[in-house]
N, C-alpha and C positions, 0 to 999 in steps of 0.2 A: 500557032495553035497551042494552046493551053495541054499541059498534060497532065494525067493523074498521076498520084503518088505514088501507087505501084508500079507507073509505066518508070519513074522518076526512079525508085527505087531497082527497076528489073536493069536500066540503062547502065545505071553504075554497077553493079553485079558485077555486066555482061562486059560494059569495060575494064575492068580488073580481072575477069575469068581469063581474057581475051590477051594480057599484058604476062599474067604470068604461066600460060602456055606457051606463048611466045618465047620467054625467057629460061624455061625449064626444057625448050626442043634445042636450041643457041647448042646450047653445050659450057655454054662461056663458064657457068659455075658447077657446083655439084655439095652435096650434102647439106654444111650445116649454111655454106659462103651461099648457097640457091636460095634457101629460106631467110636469111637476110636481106638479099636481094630483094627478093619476092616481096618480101612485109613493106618497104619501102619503097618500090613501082609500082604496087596493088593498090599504096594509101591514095601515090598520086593520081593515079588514072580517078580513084572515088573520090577524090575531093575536086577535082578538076570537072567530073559530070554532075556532083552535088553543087557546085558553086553554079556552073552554067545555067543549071535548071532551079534552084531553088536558092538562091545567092542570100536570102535571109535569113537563111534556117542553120541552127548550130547542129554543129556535129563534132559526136562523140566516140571518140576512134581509138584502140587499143594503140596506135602509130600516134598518137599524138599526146601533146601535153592537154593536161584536161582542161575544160575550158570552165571555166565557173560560171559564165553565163546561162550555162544549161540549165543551174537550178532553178533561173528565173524565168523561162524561155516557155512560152505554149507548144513548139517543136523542134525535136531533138531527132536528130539521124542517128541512130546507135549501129557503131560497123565495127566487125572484123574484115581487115583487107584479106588477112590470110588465113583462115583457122586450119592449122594441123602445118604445122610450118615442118616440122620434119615429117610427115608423111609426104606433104609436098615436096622435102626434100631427097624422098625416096621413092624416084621414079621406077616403074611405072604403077607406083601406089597411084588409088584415085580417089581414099577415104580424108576427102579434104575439101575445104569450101572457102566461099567470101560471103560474108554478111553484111546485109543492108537493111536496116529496120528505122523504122519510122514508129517515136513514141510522141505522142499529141494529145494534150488535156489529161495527162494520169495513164495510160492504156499505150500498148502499142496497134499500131492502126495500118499498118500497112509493111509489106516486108518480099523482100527475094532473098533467096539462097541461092549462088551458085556454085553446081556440082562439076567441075569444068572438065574431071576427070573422063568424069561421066557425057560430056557437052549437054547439060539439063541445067537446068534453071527452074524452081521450084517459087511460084509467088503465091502471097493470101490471096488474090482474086486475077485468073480463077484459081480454087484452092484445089490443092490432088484432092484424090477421089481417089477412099481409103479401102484396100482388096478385102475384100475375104480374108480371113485368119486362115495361113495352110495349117494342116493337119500337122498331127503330132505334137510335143512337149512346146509347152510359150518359150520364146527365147527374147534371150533380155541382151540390152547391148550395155558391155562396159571396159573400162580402159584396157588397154592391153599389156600396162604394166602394173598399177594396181586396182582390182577390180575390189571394189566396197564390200564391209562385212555385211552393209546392207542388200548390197545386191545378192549374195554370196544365200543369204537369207529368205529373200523371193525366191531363190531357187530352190532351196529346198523345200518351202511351202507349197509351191507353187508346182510343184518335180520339173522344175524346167533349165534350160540350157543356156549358160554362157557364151556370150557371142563377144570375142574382144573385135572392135575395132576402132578406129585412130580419130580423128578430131571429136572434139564435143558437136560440134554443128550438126557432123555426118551422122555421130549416132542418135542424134534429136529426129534427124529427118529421116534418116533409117525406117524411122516408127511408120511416119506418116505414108513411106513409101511401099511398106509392106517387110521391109528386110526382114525386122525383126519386131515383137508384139512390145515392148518396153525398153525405156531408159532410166538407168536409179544411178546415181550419181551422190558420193559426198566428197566430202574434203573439201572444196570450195573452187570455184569457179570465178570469172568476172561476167561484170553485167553482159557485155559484148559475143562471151562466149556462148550465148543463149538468146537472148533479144530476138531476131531474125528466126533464127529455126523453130520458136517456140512462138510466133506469132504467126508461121508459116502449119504448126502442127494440131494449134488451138481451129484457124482454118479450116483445118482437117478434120476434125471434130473430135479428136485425142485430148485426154485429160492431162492438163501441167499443173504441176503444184509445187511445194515445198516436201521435205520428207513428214513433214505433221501437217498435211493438206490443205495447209495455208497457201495464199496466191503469193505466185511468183513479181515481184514488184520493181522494175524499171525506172531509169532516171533517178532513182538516189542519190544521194549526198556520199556515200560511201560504194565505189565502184565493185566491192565485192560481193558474192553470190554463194553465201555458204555450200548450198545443196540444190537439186529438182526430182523430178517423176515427173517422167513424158510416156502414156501408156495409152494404150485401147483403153477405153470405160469400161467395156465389161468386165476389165482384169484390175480395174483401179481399186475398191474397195478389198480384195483378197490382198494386192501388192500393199496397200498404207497399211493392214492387219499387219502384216509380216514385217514392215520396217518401224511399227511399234512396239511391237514385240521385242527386236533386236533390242531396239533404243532403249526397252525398261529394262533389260540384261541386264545395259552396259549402266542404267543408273545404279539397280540393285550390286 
């Protein structure tokens, strides 16, 4: 039986969520020697469930050399085996993921995050089903060791709350999940750190963009990702105000 591309994409997830809880309960390693580990059993379990199920299709993997065929390719698997490799490495943290995104014809089209901490699995179809805003100040997710002068900025327009927590993936889906009402993000990322959770939040019905509201664009030729905004819609036009604002500061 033929399967879909999210089934495709949830399988390999679920086999690397599955590898490195395995491997983080052992004992066998611990801190930075865990998240080593981790990044290279997580690659193999996804490349081993990406090969069996879709054996033609390139993939684009932070654990790997890149493959240059991608630029030419109609499908591209863009993965993080392990994103938040030391939070992963700091049990019993659970703000950590594996990405699986599927980009096809320009667009990404299909995608699982899994939160293994969590044992959830978050895919485009079916997409979460985005809560109600809790009450009180928006809170925004950003790194827990340097959080942006852009973010720093939403918050004071916005009077809202800083929320550190650990991978890029986590705080993408964070959104989608309710954690937290936004993600502002600069200093630059790779395409891998975002692909999956941001086709997973688009799903959602959450606004992603660039810090100047430009779309976030996948499969490039240059694997890096300067910046994003992963937010509720209703808060997206006030957030792009305030991270314009900063931006003509730092021109002026």
């Amino acid at each position: 039986m033929t399967i879909n591309d999210v089934e495709v994409a949830r399988r390999a997830a679920q086999a690397a969520a599955e590898v490195l809880l395995g491997l983080r309960a052992s004992g066998e390693f611990s801190g930075r020697e865990l998240g080593d580990a981790g990044d290279a059993a997580a690659q193999r379990a996804i490349l081993a469930s990406l090969t069996a199920d879709r054996p033609d299709d390139v993939v684009f993997s932070e654990e790997a050399v890149d493959d240059p065929r991608r630029l030419r390719a109609d499908r591209v698997w863009i993965v993080d085996p392990l994103d938040g490799t030391r939070e992963y490495g700091e049990a019993p943290r659970h703000d950590w993921a594996v990405h699986v995104a599927l980009w096809e014809g320009g667009d990404l089209t299909a995608a699982a995050v899994a939160l293994p901490g969590l044992d959830e699995i978050l895919l485009t179809e079916p997409a979460p089903e985005l809560p109600p805003r809790a009450d009180g100040p928006v809170r925004v997710a950003v790194s827990r060791s340097r959080p942006p002068a852009e973010a720093t900025a939403v918050a004071e327009a916005l009077g809202a709350e800083l929320v550190p927590l650990g991978s890029a993936g986590y705080k993408t889906v964070a959104v989608a999940r309710g954690e937290v009402d936004a993600y502002v993000h600069s200093g630059g990322q790779y395409q891998w750190d975002s692909a999956a959770p941001v086709a997973i939040a688009r799903a959602a019905g959450l606004t992603t963009c660039r810090l100047d509201g430009s779309p976030l664009v996948y499969n490039a030729p240059d694997p890096w990702l300067p910046d994003l905004i992963v937010c509720r819609p209703e808060l997206a036009d006030r957030i792009l105000a305030a991270v314009s604002s900063t931006n003509s500061e730092i021109i002026a």
